[in-house]
N, C-alpha and C positions, 0 to 999 in steps of 0.2 A: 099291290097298290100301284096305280099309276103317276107316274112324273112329268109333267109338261119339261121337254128336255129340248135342249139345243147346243151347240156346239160353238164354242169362242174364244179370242182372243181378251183379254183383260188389256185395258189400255191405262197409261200410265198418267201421273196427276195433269200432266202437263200437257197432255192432251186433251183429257178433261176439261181444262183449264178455257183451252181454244174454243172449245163447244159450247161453251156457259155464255164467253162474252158473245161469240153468236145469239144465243137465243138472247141475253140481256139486251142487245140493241135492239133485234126483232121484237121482243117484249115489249120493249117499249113503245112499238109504231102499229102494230098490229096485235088484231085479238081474234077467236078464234082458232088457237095453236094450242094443243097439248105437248108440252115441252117432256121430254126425255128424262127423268133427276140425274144429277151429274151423276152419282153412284152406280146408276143404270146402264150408262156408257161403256157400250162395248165392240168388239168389230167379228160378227155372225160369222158364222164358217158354215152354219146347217142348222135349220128349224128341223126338229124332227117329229116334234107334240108330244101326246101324251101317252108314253109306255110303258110296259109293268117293269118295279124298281129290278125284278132279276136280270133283264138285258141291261144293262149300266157297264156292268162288268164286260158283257161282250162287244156292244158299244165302242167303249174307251178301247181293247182288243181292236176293233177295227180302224179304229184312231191313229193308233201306233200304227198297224201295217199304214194307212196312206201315206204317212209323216217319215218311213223309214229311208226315202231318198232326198228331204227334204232340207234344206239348209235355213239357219237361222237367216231371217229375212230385218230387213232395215226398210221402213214404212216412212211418210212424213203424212200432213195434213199440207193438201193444195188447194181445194178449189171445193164450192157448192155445189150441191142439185138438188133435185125434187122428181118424184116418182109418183106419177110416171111418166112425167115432164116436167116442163118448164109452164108450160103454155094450162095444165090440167093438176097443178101440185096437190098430192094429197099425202106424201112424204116428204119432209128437209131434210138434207143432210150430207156430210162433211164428208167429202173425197179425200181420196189418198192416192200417193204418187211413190215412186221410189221402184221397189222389186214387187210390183201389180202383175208381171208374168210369172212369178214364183211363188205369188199367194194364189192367181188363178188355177196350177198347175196343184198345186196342194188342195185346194178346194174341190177340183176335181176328180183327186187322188180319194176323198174321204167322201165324195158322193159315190165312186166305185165298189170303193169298202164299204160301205154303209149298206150300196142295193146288194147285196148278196145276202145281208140281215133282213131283207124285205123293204126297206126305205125306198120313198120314187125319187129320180134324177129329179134336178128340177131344172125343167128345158128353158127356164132363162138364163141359166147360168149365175155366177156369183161374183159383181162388178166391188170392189170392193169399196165400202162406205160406213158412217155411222150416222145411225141416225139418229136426229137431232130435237127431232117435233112432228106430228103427225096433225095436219090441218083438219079443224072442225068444221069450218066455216068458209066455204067458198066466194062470199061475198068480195073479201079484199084481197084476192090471189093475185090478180095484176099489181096494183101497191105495194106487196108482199115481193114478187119478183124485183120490181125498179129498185127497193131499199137494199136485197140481198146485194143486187149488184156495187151499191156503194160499200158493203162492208169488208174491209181488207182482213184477210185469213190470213194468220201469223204461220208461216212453216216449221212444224216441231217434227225433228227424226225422231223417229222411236225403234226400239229391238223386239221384233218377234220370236221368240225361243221357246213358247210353249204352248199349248191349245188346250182349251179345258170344257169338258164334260159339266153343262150347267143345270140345274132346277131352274126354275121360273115357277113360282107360288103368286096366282093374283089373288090380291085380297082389295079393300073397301079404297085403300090408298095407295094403291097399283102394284106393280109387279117386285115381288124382293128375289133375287138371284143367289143362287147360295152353288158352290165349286162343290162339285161331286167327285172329279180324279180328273188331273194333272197329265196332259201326255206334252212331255219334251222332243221337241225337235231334235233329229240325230246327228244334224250336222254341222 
């Protein structure tokens, strides 16, 4: 059987929290935005798509070896963007600031481990973010820009200590994520 699978961090309520009033003020001024549900909120390490459920287990194997120099990381929420600009958004979504060279450095550890399973790098690299809302409607991007700018993003630290092994099941009322195994950070 195959699994629509990706690789992530779980973010804590209060980060969730920062992402909601985002989109609620957004919501409010602009239409056009398929918003995230806050449940959904998470921070990607590796789309990988859809593979048969037997590699899970080697998967998550190649998890742990990238994770095995990797230290628990301290993340906050800073600042907005939109992908694949600013100027062309067809992504929102909430940056992060703190240890960004030790989750890049980890992110790259687990695209290593990953291609020797057969998985491709992905030559953009992994800037780290969450995404927020994915724009339907181009009409009021400009608008959409000037308002992001006025909304102030609260800083919440968060602790990164584990990465996990996800499903992503789309059904009629989007995507439900369900933890398939848990790999802890070792240090």
């Amino acid at each position: 059987m195959m699994i629509r699978t990706f690789i992530a961090i779980e973010l804590p309520t209060e980060v969730k929290q920062v992402a909601r009033q985002i989109q609620n003020q957004l919501g409010e001024s602009i239409e056009g935005i398929k918003w995230v549900k806050q449940e959904n909120l998470h921070l990607s390490v590796k789309f990988l798509g859809n593979v048969e459920e037997n590699r899970i287990n080697d998967i998550a194997t190649a998890v742990k070896n990238a994770v095995k120099e990797s230290s628990v990381m301290n993340l906050k929420t800073g600042h907005w963007g939109a992908f694949p600009n600013e100027k062309s958004p067809r992504i929102l979504w909430l940056g992060l600031e703190g240890d960004v060279p030790d989750f890049i450095r980890m992110s790259k550890n687990c695209e290593s481990e990953l291609a020797k399973l057969g998985y491709e790098i992905d030559a953009r690299g992994n800037k780290p973010h969450i995404t927020i809302g994915r724009i339907r409607s181009s009409k009021k991007q400009k608008g959409m820009i000037n308002i992001l700018k006025d909304i102030p993003i609260e800083s919440i630290l968060f602790r990164v200590d584990e990465l996990k092994v996800m499903r992503s099941e789309l059904n009629r009322n989007g995507a439900v994520y369900t933890n398939l195994q848990s790999v802890k950070l070792d240090k």
